[in-house]
C-alpha positions as CSV (number, residue, x, y, z in Angstrom):
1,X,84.7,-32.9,-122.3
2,X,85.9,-29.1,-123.0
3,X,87.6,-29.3,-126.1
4,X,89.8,-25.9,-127.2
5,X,90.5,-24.6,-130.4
6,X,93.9,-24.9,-132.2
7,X,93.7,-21.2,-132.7
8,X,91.9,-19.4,-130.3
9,X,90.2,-15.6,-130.7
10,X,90.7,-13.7,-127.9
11,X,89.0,-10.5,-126.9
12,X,91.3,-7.9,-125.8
13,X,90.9,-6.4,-122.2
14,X,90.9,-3.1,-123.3
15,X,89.2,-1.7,-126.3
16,X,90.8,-1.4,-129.4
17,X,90.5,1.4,-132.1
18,X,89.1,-1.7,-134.5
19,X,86.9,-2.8,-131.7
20,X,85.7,0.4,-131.0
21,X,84.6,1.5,-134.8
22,X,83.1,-1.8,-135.2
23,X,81.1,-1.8,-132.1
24,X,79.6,1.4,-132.5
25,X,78.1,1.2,-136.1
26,X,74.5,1.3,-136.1
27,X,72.0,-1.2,-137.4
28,X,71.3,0.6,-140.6
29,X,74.7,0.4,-141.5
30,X,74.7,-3.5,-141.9
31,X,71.4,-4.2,-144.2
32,X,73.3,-4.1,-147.3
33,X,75.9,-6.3,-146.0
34,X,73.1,-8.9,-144.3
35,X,71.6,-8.6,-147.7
36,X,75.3,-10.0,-149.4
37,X,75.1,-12.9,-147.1
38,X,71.7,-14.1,-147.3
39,X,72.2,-13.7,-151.9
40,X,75.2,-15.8,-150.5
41,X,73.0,-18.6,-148.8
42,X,73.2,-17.1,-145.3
43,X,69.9,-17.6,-143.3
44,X,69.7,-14.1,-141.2
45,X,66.5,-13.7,-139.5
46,X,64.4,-10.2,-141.4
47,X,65.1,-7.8,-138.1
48,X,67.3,-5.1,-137.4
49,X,68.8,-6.6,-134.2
50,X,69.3,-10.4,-136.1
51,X,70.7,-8.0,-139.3
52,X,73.3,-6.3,-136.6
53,X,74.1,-9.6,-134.5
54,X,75.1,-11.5,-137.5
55,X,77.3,-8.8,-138.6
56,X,78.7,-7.6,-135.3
57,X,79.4,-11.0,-134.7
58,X,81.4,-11.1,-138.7
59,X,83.0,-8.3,-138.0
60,X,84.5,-8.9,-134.4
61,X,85.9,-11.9,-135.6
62,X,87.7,-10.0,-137.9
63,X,88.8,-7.9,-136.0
64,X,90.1,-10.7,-133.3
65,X,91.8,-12.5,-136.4
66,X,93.3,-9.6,-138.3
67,X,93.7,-6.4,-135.8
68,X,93.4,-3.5,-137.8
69,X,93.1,-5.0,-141.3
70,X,90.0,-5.9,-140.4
71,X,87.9,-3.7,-142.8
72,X,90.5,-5.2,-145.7
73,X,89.5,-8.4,-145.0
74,X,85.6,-7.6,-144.9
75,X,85.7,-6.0,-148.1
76,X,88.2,-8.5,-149.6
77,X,85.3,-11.5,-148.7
78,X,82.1,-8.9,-149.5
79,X,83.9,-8.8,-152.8
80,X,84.3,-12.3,-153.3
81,X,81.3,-13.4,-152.1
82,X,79.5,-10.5,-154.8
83,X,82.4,-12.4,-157.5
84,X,80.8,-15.6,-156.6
85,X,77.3,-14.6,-156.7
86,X,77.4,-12.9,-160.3
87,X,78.9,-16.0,-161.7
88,X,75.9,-18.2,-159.8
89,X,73.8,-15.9,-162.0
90,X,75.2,-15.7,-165.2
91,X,75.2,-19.3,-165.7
92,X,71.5,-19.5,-165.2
């Protein structure tokens, strides 16, 4: 049975400028971010390409679900994932 999603992403037939900047960053550009989500619990495999699939994967959802507010969004849950974290660690 093929169920379907109440709200489903779909990818655009033609790339978009959001697409476009998200798909061509390069790997380096996303180990401090795959470093945020694996302090946030996040198992991502210790390899460039797992480092840049997880994130590619983050970020084209973003951009699927918010058009070109994506980056707002991205930094608006980086910054409360870093909120939550530092409280994690002040109340050891």
């Amino acid at each position: 049975m093929t169920r379907t999603p109440k709200n489903p992403m779909v990818y655009p037939e033609k790339m978009t400028k959001s697409l476009r900047h998200v798909l061509s960053k390069l790997y380096f550009e996303f180990g401090p971010i795959s470093e945020a989500f694996r302090l946030f619990g996040v198992e991502i495999e210790r390899s460039d390409k797992a480092e840049q699939a997880y994130c590619l994967h983050w970020c084209i959802k973003l951009v699927l679900k918010y058009g070109d507010d994506w980056d707002v969004m991205a930094n608006a849950e980086l910054t409360a994932m870093a909120a939550t974290i530092l409280l994690k660690d002040s109340s050891l």
